[in-house]
DONU-923792 format. One record per residue (C-alpha): residue in three letters; x, y, z. Coordinates in pm, whole numbers, plus 50000, padded with zeros to 5 digits. Example, Ala and Ser with C-alpha at 12.3 -4.5 7.8 and 13.67 -1.06 7.14 Angstrom:
2
<site><tormar>Ala</tormar><px>51230</px><py>49550</py><pz>50780</pz></site>
<site><tormar>Ser</tormar><px>51367</px><py>49894</py><pz>50714</pz></site>
// end
This chain:
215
<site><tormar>Unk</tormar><px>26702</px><py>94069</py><pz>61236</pz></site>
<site><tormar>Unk</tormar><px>26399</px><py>93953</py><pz>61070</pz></site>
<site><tormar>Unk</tormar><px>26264</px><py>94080</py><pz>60781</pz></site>
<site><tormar>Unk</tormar><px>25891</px><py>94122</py><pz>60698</pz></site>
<site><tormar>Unk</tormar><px>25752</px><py>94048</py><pz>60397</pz></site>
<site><tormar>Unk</tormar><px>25744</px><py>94252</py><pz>60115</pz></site>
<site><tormar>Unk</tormar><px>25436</px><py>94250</py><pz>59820</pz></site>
<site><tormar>Unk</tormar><px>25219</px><py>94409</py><pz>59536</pz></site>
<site><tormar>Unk</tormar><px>24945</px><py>94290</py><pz>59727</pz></site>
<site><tormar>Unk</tormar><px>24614</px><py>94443</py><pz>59647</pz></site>
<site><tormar>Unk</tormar><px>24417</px><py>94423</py><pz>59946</pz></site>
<site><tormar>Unk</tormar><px>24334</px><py>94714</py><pz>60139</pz></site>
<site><tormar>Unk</tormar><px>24554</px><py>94921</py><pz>60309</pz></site>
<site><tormar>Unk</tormar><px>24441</px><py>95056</py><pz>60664</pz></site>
<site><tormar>Unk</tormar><px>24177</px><py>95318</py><pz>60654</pz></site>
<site><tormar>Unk</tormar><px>24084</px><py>95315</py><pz>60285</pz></site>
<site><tormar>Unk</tormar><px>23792</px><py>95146</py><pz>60157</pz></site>
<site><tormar>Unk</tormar><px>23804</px><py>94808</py><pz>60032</pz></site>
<site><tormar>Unk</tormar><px>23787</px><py>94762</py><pz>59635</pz></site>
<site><tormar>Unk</tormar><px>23501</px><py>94639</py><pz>59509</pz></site>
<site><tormar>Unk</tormar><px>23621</px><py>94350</py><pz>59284</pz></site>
<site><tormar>Unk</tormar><px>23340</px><py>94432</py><pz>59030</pz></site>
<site><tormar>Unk</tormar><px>23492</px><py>94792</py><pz>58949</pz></site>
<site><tormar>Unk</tormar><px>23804</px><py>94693</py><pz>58879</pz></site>
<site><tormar>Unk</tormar><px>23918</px><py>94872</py><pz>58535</pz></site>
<site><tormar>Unk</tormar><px>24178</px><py>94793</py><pz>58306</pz></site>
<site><tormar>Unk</tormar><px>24463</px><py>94986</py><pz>58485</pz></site>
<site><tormar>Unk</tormar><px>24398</px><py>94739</py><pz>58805</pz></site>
<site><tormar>Unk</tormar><px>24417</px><py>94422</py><pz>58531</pz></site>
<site><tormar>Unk</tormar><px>24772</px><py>94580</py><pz>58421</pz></site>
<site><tormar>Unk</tormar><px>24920</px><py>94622</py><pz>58803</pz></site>
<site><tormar>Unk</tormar><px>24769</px><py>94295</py><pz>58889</pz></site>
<site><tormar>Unk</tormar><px>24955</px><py>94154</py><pz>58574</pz></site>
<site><tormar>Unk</tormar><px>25281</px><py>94334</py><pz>58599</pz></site>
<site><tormar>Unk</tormar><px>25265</px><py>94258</py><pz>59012</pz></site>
<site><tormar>Unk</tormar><px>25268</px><py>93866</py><pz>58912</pz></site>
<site><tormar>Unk</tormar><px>25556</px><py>93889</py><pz>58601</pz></site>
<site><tormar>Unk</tormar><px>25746</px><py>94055</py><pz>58881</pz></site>
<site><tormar>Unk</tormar><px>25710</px><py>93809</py><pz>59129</pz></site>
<site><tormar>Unk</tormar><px>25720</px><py>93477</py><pz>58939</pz></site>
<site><tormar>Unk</tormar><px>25945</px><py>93218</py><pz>59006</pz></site>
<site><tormar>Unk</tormar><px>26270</px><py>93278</py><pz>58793</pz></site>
<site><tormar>Unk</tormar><px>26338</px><py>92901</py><pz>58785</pz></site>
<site><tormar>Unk</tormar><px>25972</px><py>92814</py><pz>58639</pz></site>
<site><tormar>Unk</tormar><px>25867</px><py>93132</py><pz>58420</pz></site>
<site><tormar>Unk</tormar><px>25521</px><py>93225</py><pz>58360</pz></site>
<site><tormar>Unk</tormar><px>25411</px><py>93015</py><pz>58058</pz></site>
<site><tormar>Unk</tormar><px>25362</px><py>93187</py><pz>57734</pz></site>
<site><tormar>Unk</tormar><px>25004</px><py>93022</py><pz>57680</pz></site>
<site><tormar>Unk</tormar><px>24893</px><py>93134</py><pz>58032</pz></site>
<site><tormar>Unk</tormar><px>25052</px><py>93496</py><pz>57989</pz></site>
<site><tormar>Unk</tormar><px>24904</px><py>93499</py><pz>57659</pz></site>
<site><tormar>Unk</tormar><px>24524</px><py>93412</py><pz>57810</pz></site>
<site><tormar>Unk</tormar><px>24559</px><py>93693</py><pz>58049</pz></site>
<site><tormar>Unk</tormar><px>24680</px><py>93938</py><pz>57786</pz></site>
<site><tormar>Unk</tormar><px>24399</px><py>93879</py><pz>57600</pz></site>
<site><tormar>Unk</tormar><px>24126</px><py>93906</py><pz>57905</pz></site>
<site><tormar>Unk</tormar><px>24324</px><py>94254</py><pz>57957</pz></site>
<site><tormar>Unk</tormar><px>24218</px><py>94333</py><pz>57583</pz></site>
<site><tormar>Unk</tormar><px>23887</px><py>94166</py><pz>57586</pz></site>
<site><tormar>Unk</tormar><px>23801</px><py>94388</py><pz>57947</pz></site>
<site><tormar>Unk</tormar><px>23921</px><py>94712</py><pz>57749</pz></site>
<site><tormar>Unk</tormar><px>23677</px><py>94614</py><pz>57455</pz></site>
<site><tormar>Unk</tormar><px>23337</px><py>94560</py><pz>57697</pz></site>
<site><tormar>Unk</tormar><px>23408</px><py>94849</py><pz>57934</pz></site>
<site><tormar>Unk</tormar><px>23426</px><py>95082</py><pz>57561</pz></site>
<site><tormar>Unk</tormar><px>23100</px><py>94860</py><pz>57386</pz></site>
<site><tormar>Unk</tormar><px>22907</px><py>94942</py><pz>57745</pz></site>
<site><tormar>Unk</tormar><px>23011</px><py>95307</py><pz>57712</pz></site>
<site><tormar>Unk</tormar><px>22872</px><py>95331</py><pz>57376</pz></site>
<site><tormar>Unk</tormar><px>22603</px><py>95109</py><pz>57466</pz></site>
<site><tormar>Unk</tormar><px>22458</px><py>95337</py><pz>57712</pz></site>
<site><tormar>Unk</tormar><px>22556</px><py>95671</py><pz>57500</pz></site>
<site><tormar>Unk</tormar><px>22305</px><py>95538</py><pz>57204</pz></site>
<site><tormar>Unk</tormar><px>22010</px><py>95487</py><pz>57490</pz></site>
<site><tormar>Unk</tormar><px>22042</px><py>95807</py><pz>57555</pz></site>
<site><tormar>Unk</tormar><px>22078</px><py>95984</py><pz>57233</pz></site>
<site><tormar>Unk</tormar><px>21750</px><py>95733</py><pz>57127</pz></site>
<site><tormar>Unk</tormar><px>21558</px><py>95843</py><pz>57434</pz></site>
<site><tormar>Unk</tormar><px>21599</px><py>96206</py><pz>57360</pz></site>
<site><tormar>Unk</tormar><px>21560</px><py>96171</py><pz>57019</pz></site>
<site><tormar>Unk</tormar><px>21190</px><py>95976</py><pz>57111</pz></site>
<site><tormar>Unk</tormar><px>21105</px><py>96223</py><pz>57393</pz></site>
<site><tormar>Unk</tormar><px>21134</px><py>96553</py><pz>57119</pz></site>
<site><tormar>Unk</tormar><px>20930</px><py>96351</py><pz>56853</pz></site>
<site><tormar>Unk</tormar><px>20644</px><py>96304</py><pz>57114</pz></site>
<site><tormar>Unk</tormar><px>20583</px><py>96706</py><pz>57166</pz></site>
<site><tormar>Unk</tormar><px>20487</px><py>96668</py><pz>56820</pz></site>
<site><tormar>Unk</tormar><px>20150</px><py>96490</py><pz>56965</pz></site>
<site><tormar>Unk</tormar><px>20062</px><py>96853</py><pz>57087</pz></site>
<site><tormar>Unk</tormar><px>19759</px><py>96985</py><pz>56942</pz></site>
<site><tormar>Unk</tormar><px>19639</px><py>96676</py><pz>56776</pz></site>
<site><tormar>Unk</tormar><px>19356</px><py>96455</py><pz>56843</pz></site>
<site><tormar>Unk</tormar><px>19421</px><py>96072</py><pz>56979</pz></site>
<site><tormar>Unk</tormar><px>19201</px><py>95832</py><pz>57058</pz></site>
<site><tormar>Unk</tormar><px>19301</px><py>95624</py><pz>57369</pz></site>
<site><tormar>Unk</tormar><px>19050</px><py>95439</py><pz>57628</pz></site>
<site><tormar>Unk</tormar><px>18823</px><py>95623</py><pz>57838</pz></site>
<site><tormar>Unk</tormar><px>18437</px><py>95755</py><pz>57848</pz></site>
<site><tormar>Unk</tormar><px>18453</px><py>96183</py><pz>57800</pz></site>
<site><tormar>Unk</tormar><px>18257</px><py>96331</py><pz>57552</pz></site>
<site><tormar>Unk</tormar><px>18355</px><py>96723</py><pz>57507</pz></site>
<site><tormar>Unk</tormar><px>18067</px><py>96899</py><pz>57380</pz></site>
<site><tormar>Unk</tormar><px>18271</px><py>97245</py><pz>57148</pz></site>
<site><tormar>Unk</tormar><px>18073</px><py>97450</py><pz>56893</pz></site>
<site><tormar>Unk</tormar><px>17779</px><py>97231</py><pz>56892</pz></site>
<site><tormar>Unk</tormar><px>17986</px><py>96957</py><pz>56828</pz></site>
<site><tormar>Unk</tormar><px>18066</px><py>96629</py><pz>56988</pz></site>
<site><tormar>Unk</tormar><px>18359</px><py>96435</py><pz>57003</pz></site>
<site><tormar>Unk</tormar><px>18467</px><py>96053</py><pz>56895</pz></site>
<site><tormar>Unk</tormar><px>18352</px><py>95760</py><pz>57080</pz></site>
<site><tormar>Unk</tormar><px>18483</px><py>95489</py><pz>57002</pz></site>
<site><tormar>Unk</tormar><px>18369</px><py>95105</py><pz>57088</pz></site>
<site><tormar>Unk</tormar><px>18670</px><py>94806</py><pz>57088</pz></site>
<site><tormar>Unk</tormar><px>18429</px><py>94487</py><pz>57078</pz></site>
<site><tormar>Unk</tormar><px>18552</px><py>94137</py><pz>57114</pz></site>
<site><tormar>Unk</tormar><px>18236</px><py>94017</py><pz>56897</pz></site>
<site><tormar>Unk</tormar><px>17912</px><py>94115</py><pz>56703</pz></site>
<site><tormar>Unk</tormar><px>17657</px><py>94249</py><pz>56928</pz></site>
<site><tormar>Unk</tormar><px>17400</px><py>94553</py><pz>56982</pz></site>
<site><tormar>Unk</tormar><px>17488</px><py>94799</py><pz>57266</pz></site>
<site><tormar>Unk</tormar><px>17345</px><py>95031</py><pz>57470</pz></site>
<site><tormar>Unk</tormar><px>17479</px><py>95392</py><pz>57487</pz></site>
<site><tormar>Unk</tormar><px>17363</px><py>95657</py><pz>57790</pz></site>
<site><tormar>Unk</tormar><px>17510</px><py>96018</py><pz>57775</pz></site>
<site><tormar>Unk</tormar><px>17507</px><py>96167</py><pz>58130</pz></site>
<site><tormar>Unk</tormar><px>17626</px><py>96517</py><pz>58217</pz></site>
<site><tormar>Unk</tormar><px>17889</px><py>96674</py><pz>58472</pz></site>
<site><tormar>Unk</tormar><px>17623</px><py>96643</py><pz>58724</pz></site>
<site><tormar>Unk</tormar><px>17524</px><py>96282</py><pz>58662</pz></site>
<site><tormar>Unk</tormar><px>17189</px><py>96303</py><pz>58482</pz></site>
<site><tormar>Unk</tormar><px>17151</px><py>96062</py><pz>58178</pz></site>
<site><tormar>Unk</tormar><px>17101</px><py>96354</py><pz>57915</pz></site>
<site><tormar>Unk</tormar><px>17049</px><py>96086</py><pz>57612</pz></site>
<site><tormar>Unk</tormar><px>17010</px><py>95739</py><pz>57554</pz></site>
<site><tormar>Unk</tormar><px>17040</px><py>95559</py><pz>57208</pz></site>
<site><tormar>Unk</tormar><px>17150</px><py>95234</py><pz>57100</pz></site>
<site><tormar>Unk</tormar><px>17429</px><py>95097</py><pz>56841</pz></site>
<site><tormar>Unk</tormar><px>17496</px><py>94746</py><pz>56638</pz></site>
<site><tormar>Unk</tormar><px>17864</px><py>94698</py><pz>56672</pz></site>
<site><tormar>Unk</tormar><px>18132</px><py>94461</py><pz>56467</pz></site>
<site><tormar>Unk</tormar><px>18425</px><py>94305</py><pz>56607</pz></site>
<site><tormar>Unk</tormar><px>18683</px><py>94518</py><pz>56593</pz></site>
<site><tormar>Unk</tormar><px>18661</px><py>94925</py><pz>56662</pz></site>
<site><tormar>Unk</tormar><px>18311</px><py>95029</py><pz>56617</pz></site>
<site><tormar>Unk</tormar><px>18209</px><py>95466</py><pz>56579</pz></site>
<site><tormar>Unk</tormar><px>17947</px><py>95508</py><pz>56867</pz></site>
<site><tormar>Unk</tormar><px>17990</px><py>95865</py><pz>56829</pz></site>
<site><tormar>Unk</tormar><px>17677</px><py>96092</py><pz>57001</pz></site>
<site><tormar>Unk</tormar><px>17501</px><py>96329</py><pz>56734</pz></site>
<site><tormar>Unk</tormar><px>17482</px><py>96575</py><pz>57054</pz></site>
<site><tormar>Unk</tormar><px>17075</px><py>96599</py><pz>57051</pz></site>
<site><tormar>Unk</tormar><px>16911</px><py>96559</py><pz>57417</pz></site>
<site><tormar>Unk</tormar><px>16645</px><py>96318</py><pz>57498</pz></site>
<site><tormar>Unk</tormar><px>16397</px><py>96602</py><pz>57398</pz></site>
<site><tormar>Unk</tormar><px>16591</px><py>96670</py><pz>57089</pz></site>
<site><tormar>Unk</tormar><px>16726</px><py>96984</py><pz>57191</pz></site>
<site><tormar>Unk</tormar><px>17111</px><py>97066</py><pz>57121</pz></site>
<site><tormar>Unk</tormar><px>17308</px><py>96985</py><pz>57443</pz></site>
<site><tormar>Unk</tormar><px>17498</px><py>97270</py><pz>57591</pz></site>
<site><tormar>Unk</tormar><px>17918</px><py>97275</py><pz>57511</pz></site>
<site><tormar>Unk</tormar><px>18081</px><py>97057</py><pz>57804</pz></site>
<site><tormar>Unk</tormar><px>18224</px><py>96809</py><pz>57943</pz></site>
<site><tormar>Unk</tormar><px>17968</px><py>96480</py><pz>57910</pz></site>
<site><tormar>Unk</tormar><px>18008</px><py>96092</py><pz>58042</pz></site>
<site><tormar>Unk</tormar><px>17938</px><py>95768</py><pz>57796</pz></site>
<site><tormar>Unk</tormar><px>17857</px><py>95483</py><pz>57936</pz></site>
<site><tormar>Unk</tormar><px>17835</px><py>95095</py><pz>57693</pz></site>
<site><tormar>Unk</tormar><px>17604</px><py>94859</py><pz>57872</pz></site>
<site><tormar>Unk</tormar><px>17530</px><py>94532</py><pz>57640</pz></site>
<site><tormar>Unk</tormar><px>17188</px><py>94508</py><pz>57450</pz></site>
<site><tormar>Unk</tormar><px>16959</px><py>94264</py><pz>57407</pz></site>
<site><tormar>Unk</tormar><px>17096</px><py>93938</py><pz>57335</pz></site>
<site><tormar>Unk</tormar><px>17467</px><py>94065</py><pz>57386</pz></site>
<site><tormar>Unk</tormar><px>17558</px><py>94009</py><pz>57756</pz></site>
<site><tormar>Unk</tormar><px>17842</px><py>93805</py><pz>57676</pz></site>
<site><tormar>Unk</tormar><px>17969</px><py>94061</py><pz>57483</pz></site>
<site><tormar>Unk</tormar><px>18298</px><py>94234</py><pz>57612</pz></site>
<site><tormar>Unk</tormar><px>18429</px><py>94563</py><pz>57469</pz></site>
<site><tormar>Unk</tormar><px>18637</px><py>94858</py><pz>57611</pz></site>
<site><tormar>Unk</tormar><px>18536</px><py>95259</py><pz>57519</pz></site>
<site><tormar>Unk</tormar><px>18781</px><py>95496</py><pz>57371</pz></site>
<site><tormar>Unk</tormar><px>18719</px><py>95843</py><pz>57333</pz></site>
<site><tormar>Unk</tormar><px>18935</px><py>96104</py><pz>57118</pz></site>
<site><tormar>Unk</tormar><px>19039</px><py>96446</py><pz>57246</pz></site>
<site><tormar>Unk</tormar><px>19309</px><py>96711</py><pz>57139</pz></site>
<site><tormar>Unk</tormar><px>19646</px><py>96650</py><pz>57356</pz></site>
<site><tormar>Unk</tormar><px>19669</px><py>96943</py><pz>57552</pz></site>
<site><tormar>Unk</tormar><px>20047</px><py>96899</py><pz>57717</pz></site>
<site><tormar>Unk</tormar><px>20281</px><py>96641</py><pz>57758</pz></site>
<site><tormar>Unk</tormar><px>20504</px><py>96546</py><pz>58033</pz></site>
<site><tormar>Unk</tormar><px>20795</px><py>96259</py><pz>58140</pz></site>
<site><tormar>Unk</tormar><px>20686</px><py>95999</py><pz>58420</pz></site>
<site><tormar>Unk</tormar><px>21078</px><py>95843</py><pz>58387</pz></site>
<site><tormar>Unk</tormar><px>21143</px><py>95693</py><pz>58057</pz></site>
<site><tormar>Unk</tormar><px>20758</px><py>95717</py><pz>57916</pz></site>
<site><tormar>Unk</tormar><px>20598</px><py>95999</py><pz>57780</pz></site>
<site><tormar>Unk</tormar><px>20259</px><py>96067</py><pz>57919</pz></site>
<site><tormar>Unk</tormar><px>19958</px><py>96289</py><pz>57748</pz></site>
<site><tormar>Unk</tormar><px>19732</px><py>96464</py><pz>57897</pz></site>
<site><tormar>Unk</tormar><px>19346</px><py>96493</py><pz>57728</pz></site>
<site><tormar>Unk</tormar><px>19078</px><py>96711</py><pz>57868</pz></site>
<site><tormar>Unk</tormar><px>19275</px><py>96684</py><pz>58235</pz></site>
<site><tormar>Unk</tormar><px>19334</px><py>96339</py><pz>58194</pz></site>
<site><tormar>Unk</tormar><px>19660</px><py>96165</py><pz>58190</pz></site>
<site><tormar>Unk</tormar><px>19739</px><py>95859</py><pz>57977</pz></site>
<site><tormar>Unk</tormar><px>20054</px><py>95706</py><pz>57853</pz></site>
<site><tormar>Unk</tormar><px>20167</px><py>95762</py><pz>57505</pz></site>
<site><tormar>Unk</tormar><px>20191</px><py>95373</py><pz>57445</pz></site>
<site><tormar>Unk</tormar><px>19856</px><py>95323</py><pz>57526</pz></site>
<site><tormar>Unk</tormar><px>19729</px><py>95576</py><pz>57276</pz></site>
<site><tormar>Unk</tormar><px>19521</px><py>95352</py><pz>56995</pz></site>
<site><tormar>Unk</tormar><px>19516</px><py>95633</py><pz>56695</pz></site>
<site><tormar>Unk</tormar><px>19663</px><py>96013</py><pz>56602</pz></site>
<site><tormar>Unk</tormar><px>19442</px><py>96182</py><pz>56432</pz></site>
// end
């Protein structure tokens, strides 16, 4: 009678899933190896070199599946470890880009100009409803320039605590001048948009790494 074949194949075996040749661990490598010592030719033995090689890719597979464990491990450890040192932003004031002016106590807050070049600005202040409440102009450096409002109206009056606009327009004799405004507020919470921390400042929301100075 004829006989059928017998083997270690590892294919896949009638309603089981097919292995995916990219997860195969170290315990596949072994049956794989032991599957060919017991099936070589008895006249023409495995050579040692070549059983050699494929002892050491066993070992070598072993070593990268452990190096990727601890790999990923230390990402995570250094992800929490960043995410707890960032509630420590809470509270204090950091200056990142953007044009609000919060009015507390008679006091205003930082503005801050970034310009590329020398130049002389001009600064308007308008309230929440859009009304240009002062206007007053500033010489700026390169570099990160104070444009900071001294919170007196057009008419000289004290402006009301609140939530006020800046807007940089270039002065005479500066249109080429390019510059981005910062303003500093006190970080009121802190939340995680995936890996990156994000701050939030007077109801606005800004990424930690784009925060220019803690204060």
């Amino acid at each position: 009678m004829p006989i059928t074949g017998i083997t270690d194949g590892y294919g896949p075996v009638a309603g089981m899933p097919a292995n995916d040749a990219a997860s195969v661990d170290k315990m596949d490598f072994m049956k794989l190896l032991v599957a060919q010592i017991k099936n070589q030719d008895p006249m023409s033995p495995m050579d040692n070199a070549e059983f050699t090689s494929q002892i050491t890719q066993f070992t070598m597979l072993d070593e990268m599946k452990s190096m990727n464990a601890k790999l990923e491990e230390n990402i995570l450890i250094g992800q929490t470890i960043n995410n707890t040192a960032m509630l420590g932003l809470v509270g204090k004031n950091v200056t990142v880009e953007g044009n609000k002016v919060w009015m507390a106590g008679g006091e205003p807050s930082e503005s801050t100009l970034a310009a590329d070049g020398p130049g002389t600005v001009l600064v308007e202040i308008t309230d929440d409803s859009g009304h240009v409440v002062a206007t007053y102009r500033k010489s700026v450096e390169r570099g990160l320039n104070d444009i900071t409002w001294d919170g007196l109206l057009d008419n000289g009056e004290l402006a009301e605590d609140g939530t006020y606009s800046v807007s940089v327009k270039p002065g005479d004799g500066s249109e080429d001048l390019s510059f981005t405004t910062l303003m500093t507020g006190a970080v009121e919470g802190l939340r995680y948009e995936g890996n990156m921390a994000v701050v939030i400042i007077g109801g606005v929301e800004v990424y930690v790494s784009d925060i220019y100075k803690v204060s």
